[in-house]
Every structure is written in C-alpha cells, then in structure tokens.
N, C-alpha and C positions, 0 to 999 in steps of 0.2 A: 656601254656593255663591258663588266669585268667580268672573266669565264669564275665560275665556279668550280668545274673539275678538271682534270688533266690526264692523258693518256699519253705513252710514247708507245711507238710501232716502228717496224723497220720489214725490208722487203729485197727481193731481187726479181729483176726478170731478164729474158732471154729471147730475141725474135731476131729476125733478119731487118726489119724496121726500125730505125730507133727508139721513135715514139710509141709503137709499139712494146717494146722491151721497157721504158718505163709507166706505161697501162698496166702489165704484168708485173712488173715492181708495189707499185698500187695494190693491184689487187693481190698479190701476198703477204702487204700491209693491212687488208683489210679494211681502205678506205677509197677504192679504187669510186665505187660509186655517190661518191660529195666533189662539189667546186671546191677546190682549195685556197687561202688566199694568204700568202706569205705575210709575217708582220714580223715586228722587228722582236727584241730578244726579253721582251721585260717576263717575268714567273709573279704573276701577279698575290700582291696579298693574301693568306686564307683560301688558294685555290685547294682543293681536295686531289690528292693522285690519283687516280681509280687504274682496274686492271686493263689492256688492251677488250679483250672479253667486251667488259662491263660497258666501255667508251663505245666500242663499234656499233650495237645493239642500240645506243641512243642517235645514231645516227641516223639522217633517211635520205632516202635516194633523193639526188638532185641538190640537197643540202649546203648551203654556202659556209665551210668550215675554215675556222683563222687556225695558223700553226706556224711553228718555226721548223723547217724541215731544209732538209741539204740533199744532193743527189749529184753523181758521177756516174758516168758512161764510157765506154769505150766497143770499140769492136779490132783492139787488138788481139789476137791469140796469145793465148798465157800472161793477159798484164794483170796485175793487181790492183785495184781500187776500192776505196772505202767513201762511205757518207757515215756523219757521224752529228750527235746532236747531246752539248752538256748542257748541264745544269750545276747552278750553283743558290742554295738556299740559306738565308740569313738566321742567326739565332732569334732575331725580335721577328716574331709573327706579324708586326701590322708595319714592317718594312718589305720591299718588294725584292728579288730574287730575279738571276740571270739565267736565260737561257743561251745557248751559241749553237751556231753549226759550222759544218768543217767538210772538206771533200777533199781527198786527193788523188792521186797514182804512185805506187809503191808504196804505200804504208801500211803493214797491218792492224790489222782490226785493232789490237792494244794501243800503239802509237797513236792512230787516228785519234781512238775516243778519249786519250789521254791530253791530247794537243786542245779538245772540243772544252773537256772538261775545265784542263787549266786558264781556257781563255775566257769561260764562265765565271771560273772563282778570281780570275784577276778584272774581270769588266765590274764584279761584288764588291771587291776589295778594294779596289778605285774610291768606291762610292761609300764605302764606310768607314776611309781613311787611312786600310791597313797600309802601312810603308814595308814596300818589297822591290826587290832587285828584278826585275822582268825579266834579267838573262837567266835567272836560276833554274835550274832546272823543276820538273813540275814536283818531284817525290820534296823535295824540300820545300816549296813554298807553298804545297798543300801542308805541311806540318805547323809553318808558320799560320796561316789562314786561322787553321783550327785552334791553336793553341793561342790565340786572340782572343777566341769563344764568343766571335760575331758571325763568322760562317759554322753554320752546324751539319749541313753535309752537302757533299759534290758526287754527282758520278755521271754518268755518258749513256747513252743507248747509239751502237756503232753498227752498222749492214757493212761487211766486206764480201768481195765475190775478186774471184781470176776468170781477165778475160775468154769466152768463151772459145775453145780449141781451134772449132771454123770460122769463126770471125765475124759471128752472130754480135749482136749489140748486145750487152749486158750491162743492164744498170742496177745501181744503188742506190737506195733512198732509206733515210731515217726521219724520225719526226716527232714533233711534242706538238698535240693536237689538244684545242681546246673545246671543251662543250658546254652548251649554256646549261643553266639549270634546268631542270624538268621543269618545275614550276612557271618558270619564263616562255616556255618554250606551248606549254598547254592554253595560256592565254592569248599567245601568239595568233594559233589554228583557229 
C-alpha cells in the first residue's frame, strides 16, 4: 500500500489523566476516532497534500490510519512543551520525501518545528548526496539544500502548549496522517 494523499493535524489536551489528556489531544486533532499506527518517516512519491478538513472526512470510525506523529506530556505547572512533525520534499517527483518528528520540554513552538524540519531536510539531503556540515545552523543549510535545487521545499506542522497551571496533564501531538485512496478504499467495503 503507498498512501495517495496526506493530511498534517496537531492538537492539545488537558485532563487530570494522562491518557485522557492525550484522547483530548486527538480529538482536537480531529482524529481522535481511528487506530493509529506509527511508521517510519518516508513522504511517499506522488502523495497529494489535501486540507485537514478534506483528510478527516475520509476517515471512519474504528479506522486503522498509518502516520508519523510525535507527542509530549507533562503535568508540570507552567512547563513548556512542543510536539512537532517536518517535512522535507524533493525536486524530482518520482523520488521519495522525509518526514520527521520531534518533541520536547522548553522549546517553542518555532525552535521545535524548526529542529523537526531540519532533521527532514538533512535525513533528504543525506539521500541525494547534498554535502553539509550537520553543526550549522538550520537558516544556513536550508539555503544550502535549496540552492542545490534537489530539495524544493521544507516546512513543519508544530502543537506547543504550557503546562497546565493545576497540574492537570497536558499533552501535545502533531501528525502527517496518511489516506488511502477512495478508489482503494470502496472496493475494499
């Protein structure tokens, strides 16, 4: 099975539970009602992006859905924490594309999705040769990447949240969720 379209989503939740707070996470992602099933980072060939909207709507309940998604928790008061999920997409179309994910404590939402994103375009860049210094920072060896004009574009979908005041669990989660095609999916049923 290679997915045909591709949705990212992201979400928070908040309960006295853990696993509860990320049910609530879920379901502010809008994918609260599918089995999830973590796989590893490949942006498959020829996938289609579609909108969250679009993707959720093809979903159905009980649903067994493949994604690369990241999630952090805490039930500190006032901590910081992000979940964060790059992408790095190649210029040749019928080469295949990195996805990554990242989670931490103290980082904001920029940093995180920036750390997600560079680790996308360097696990790309690996793979089609580009030669870069791993220490550099990301704003430089995104210019480098690009101006190779093998990667044609990166960017991140990043959830941050501070921990909740009373010390309630709040989690984070982002995601690149894949959907099979309709067509697939009707001859299936």
């Amino acid at each position: 099975m290679v997915p045909k379209k591709i949705f990212f989503t992201k979400g928070v939740g908040v309960h006295k539970e853990k696993l509860a707070s990320f049910e609530l996470a879920l379901r502010d992602a809008g994918i609260a009602h599918c089995n999830l099933i973590l796989v590893s980072s490949i942006f498959p060939p020829g996938v289609k992006k579609i909108s969250k909207e679009e993707g959720v709507k093809l979903l159905r309940p009980g649903e067994i859905v493949f994604c690369v998604y990241d999630r952090e928790a805490t039930n500190e008061p006032n901590r910081l924490i992000a979940a964060s999920v790059g992408v790095a997409i190649p210029a040749d179309p019928e080469q295949h594309g990195y996805l990554s994910e990242h989670h931490a404590y103290g980082e904001t939402e920029e940093k995180a999705g920036e750390y997600a994103e560079d680790l996308a375009a360097s696990m790309l860049a690996t793979t089609l040769g580009i030669e870069f210094n791993s220490d550099t920072a990301w704003d430089e060896k995104e210019q480098i990447f690009k101006m190779s004009g093998k990667i044609v574009r990166t960017s991140n979908l990043t959830q941050s949240a501070i921990g909740n005041k009373d010390g309630l669990w709040t989690t984070v989660f982002a995601a690149a969720v894949f959907v099979e095609d309709n067509e697939n999916n009707a001859s299936i049923a």
